[in-house]
N, C-alpha and C positions, 0 to 999 in steps of 0.2 A: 618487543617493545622496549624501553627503557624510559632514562628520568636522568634529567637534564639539570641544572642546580647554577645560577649566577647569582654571586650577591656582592653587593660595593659595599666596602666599610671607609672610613675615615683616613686609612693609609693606603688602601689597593683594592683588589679583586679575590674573588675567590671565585674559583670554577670546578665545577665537578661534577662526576658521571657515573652511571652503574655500568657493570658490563655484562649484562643477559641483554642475547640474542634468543629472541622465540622464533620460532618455527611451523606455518603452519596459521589455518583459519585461530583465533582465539577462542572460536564460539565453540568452537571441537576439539579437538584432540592434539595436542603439540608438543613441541621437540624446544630444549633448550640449551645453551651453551654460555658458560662465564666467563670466556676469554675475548669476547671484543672489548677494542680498542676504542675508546669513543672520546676520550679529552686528546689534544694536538697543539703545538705550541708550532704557531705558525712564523713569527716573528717575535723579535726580543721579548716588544711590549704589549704581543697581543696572541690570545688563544682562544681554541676553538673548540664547541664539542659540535657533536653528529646524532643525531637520531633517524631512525627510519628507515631506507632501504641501507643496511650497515656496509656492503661489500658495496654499493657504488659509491658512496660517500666516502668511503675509507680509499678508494683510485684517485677522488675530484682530490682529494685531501693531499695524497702522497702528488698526485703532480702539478698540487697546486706549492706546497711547499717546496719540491725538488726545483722548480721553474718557475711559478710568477711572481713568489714572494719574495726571490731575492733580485729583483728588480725593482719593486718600489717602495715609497718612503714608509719606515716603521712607526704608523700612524692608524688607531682603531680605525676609524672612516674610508682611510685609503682603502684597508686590507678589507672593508667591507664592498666597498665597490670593485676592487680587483677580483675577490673572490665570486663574486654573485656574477661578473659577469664571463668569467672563465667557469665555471658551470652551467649558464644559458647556452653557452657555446657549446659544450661536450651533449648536452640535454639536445641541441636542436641537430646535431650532428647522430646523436644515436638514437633518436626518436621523433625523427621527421614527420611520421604520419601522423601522430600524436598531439594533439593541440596543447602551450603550453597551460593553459589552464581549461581543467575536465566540468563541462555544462551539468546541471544538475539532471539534469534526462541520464546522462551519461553512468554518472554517478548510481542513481536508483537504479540502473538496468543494469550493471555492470560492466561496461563497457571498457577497455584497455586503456588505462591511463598508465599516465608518464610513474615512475619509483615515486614513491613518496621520501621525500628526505627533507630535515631541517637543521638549521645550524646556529648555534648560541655563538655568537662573538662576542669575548671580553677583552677590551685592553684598558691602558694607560696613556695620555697624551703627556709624553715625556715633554713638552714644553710647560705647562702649568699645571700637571696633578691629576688634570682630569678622570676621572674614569666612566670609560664610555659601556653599553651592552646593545648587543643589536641582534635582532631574528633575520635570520632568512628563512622561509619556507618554499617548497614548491608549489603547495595550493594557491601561491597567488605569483607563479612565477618569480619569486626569491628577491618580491618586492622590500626592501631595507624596512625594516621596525624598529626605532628608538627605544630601548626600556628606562622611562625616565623618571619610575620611582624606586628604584636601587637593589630592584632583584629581577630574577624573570625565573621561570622553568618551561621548560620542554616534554613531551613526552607522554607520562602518566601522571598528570598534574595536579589530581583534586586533592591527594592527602596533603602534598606537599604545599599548596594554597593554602590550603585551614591551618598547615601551622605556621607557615609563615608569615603569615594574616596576622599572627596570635603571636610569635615571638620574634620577628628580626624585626633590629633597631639600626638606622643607617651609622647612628654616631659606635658603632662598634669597631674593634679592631679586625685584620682578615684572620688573626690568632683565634680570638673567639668566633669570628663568623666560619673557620675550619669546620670547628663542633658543629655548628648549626646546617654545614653544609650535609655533611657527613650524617646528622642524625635524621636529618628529615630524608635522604634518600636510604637510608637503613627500615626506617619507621615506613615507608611507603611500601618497602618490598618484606616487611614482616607480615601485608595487606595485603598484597598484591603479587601476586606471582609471576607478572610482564614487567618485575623488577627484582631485580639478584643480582650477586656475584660480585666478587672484589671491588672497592670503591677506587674510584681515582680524581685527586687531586693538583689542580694547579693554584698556586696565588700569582699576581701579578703586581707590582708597584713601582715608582717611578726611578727608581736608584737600584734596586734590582731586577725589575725585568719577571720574566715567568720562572719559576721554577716547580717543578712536579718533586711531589713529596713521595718517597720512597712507599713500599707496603709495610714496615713495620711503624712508620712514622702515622700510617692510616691505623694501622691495626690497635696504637694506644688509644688516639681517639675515638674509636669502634668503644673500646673498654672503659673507655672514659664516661663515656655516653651513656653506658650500658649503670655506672655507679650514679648517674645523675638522673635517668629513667628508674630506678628502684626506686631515691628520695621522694623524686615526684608521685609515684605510689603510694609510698607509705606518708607522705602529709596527711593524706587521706583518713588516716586510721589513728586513732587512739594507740600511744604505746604500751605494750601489754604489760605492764606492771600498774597502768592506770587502766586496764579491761578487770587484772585480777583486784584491783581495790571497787569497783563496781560490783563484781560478783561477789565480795565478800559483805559488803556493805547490802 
């Protein structure tokens, strides 16, 4: 599994991913790995993360970067409709028999469906600031999804809901929305164990473009996060020199 993470502030995007690949039924017994690759900087001003079957999504990916996208205009919506429909194509080429979207008969009986994979597109419409995010999924044939109240996630998404529910502010910068990206996909896999593994970061805006943030650049935020999760702890509690004036009194 993994956990997926777009959020728009007031100058750009933030985008960002875990990397555990699970292995195996969830319900039983499985196998993990921290080295996928699941954030992608498909064009200047638009990136992409991946969930779900990791090893086809990671092919649509590379040959959709190596080939379609430098063809057309670097534009979120473009690269949304280029990419969704250069994956129908590869989808109805290697899974013919397969209908693109699985009946619910199908489903309960378990029947052979297509990979499950989905895709967070974030960009910037280098004309006026815009910043777009859009889903593709397979369950509905990688019909285009708007997110047009300024985050979205992918993946394993209940913790990360509750607290982005409870703390992301659109008027923020993508400097502090880093943190928020970074702590709610840390905070989900301290839960969750179909999330782990080095975090990865993209921001996006309209005069620079995407850029991925190095791992030691994540790893301060990681620590950062970690001195700002203690506070939030201890608001909680009385400080102990007003516990020992209680107990003496």
């Amino acid at each position: 599994m993994t956990l997926l993470v777009a959020l728009k502030g007031v100058d750009g995007l933030v985008l960002a991913a875990d990397s555990r690949g699970t292995f195996g039924d969830p319900r039983g017994i499985t196998a993990q790995n921290d080295t996928m690759i699941k954030a992608h900087v498909v064009a200047q001003h638009t990136g992409v993360l991946i969930a779900g079957s990791s090893e086809v999504g990671a092919l649509l990916i590379k040959e959709f970067s190596e080939g379609v996208a430098k063809e057309i205009v670097d534009h979120p919506s473009v690269v949304v409709e280029a990419l969704r429909s250069h994956t129908r194509q590869r989808y109805t080429e290697w899974f013919p028999s397969l209908p693109p979207v699985a009946s619910v008969a199908a489903i309960q009986t378990g029947q052979p469906m297509r990979p499950d994979l989905t895709y967070l597109i974030g960009g910037v419409d280098t004309t006026d600031g815009e910043v777009l995010i859009y889903q593709l999924t397979s369950t509905n044939d990688f019909a285009p999804m708007l997110h047009n109240y300024g985050f979205a996630v992918a993946g394993v998404p209940q913790y990360a809901l509750y607290l982005l529910n409870r703390m992301y502010q659109p008027d923020r910068s993508i400097d502090e929305l880093v943190s928020l990206a970074v702590y709610v996909i840390t905070e989900t896999a301290s839960q969750d164990g179909k999330v782990g593994g080095p975090v990865s970061v993209i921001t996006v805006t309209k005069d620079d473009g995407c850029s991925e943030l190095d791992a030691q650049s994540v790893a301060r935020v990681v620590d950062e996060n970690e001195t700002r999760s203690q506070n939030l702890r201890q608001s909680f509690y009385h400080p102990a020199e007003e516990r020992d004036g209680d107990q003496d009194a």
